[in-house]
N, C-alpha and C positions, 0 to 999 in steps of 0.2 A: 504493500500500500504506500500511495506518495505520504511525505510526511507535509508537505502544504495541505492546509485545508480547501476545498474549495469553498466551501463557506463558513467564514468566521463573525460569530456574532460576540460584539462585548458592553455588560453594562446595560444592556437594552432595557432602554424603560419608554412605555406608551401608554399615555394618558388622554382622556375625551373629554370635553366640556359637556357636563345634563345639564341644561338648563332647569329650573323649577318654570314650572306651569304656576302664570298668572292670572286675574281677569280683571282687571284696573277696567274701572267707568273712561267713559268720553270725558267727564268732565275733571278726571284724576291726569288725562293724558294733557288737557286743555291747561290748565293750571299749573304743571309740573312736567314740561314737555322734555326735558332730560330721560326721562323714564321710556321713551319711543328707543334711544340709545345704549339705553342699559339692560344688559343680560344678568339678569341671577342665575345662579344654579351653582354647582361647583364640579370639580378636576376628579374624574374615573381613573387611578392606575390599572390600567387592563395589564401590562406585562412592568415587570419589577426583578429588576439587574438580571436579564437573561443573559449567561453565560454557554456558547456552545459552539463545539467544533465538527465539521463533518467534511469528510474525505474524499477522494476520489473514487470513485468507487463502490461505493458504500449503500446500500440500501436502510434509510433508518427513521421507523414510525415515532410519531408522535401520537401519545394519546390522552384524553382529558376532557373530564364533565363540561355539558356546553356552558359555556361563561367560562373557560377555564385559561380561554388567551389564544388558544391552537389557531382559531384564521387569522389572530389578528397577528400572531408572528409569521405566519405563512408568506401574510400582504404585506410585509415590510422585509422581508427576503426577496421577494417579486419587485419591490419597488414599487409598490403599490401605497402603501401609507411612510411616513419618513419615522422614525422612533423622535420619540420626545428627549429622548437623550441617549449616549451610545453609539455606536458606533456598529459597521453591520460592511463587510468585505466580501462579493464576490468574485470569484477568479473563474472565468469559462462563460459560455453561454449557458441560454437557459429560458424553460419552455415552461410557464404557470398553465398548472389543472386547476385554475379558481372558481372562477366566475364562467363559467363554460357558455358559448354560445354571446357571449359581450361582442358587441358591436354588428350582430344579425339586424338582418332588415327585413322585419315582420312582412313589408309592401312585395319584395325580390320573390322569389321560387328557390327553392331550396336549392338547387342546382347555380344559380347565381350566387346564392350566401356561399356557397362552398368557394366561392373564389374569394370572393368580399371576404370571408373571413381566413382565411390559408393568409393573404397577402397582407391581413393586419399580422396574423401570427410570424409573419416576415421571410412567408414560402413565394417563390416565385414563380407566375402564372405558367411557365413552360413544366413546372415541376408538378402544379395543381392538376393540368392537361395529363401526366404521364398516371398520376394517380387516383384521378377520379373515380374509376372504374373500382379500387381499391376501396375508396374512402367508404363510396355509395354500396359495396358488399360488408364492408362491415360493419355499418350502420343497419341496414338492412332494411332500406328504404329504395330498394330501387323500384318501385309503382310509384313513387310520391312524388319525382324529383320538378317536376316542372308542376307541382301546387306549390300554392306561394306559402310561405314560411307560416303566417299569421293562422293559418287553417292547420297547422300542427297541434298534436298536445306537446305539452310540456314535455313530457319522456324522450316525444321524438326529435324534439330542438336541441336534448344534451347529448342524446344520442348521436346527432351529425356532428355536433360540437365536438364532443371527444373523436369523433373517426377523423375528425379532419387534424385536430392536435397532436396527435399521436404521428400525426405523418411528417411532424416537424424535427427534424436532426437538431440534437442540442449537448450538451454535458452534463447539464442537471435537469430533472424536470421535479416541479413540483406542486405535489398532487393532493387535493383537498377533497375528502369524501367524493369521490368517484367510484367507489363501491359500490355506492345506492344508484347507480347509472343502471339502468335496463332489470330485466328480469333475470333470473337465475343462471339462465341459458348464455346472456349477455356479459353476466358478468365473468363468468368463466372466462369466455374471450378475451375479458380483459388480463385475467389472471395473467395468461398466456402471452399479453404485451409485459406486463411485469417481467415475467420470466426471462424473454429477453431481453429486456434493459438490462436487466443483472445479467446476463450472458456477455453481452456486449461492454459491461466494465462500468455502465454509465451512474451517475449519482441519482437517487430518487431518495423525497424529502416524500414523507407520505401520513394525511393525518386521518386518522380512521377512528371509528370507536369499535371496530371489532378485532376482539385481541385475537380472532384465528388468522387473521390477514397479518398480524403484526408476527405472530411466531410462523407462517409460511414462510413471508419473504424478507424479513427483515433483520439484518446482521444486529444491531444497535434500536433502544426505545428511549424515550424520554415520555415523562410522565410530566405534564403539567396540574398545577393544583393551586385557583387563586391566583395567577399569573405567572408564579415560578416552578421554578422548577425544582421535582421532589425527587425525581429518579431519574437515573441517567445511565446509558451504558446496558444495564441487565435488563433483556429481554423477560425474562421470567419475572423479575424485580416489577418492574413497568408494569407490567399484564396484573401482578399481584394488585400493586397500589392501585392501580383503575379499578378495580374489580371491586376492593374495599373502598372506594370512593376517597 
């Protein structure tokens, strides 16, 4: 294993403003108009001094009651939220299973999103062309492709989303509850892209709440609990602490 990390988090701390809910009259706003300007509420630590290294190579779950931090470290690995403080080092590319299907165009046909979105994920339309064929069999939508996106259900919009993600070449990918993607039959298949990532050497950051996905494929767990983090490293350890909550 290299000894660089590919991703080094240090100190990570992310906090959210709740505003408190007010219902001030007209005539409180009329008389005291500073108050149209001022937000009450106060500062959410959602993560607190996250310390963590992960390698090349590595396949290593995350897992933790919901409220426990796991998307919101995920989106600030992605570059998706910035940490309120700390510091956070990627080395390599890198391909988010977050927000699956972001930037679809409900008005397009599925078959247009599948461009529209490969070329947000930063696949190049000659590459879209060679694998569409691909995409649309393991989404398992090929009746559907020229209905426009808006006439989906939901299943089936994550569905294209992840066949089209997965076809993007990267060093790390990182994967937020994508297990609950399709029915039983589906997810298998996905098992089966797992499988080869870790064949192929690549980094997967993967946060799940089922501990039988964590001791399949996962060298290394981390357990969050309250924003930090309680276990680290032990597989068995991790699965335990989730489990007793």
């Amino acid at each position: 294993m290299d000894n660089k990390p590919v991703i080094q988090i240090r100190n990570v701390k992310k906090s959210f403003f709740l505003p408190h809910e007010r219902h001030d009259t007209f005539i409180e706003y009329a008389t005291k108009p500073w108050k149209l300007f001022k937000r009450e509420g106060e500062q959410y630590e959602v993560l607190k001094d996250i310390d963590l290294d992960i390698y090349p190579g590595e396949f290593i779950g995350i897992m933790g009651r919901n409220g426990s931090g796991k998307s919101t470290l995920l989106k600030i690995m992605a570059g998706i939220y910035e940490p309120t403080s700390g510091k956070v080092k990627i080395n390599g590319s890198m391909v988010p299973f977050l927000e699956l299907g972001v930037g679809f165009n409900p008005e397009l046909t599925a078959r247009e999103n599948v461009y529209l979105n490969g070329i947000i994920l930063g696949m190049k339309k000659s590459m879209l062309k060679e694998k569409y064929k691909e995409i649309v069999e393991f989404a398992e939508l090929e009746k559907f492709m020229d209905m426009t996106l808006k006439n989906f259900s939901s299943g089936m919009q994550v569905r294209l989303a992840f066949s089209i993600a997965i076809m993007a070449d990267a060093d790390i990918y990182i994967l937020d509850e994508v297990l609950a993607v399709g029915d039983v039959a589906f997810q298998e298949k996905c098992f089966d892209i797992f499988k080869g990532y870790k064949k192929k050497g690549k980094t997967v950051v993967l946060v799940t709440h089922s501990p039988g996905a964590v001791e399949r494929f996962c060298d290394r767990a981390v357990f969050l609990k309250d924003g930090r983090v309680h276990e680290y490293d032990s597989i068995d350890g991790a699965v335990k602490a989730y489990l007793e909550g």
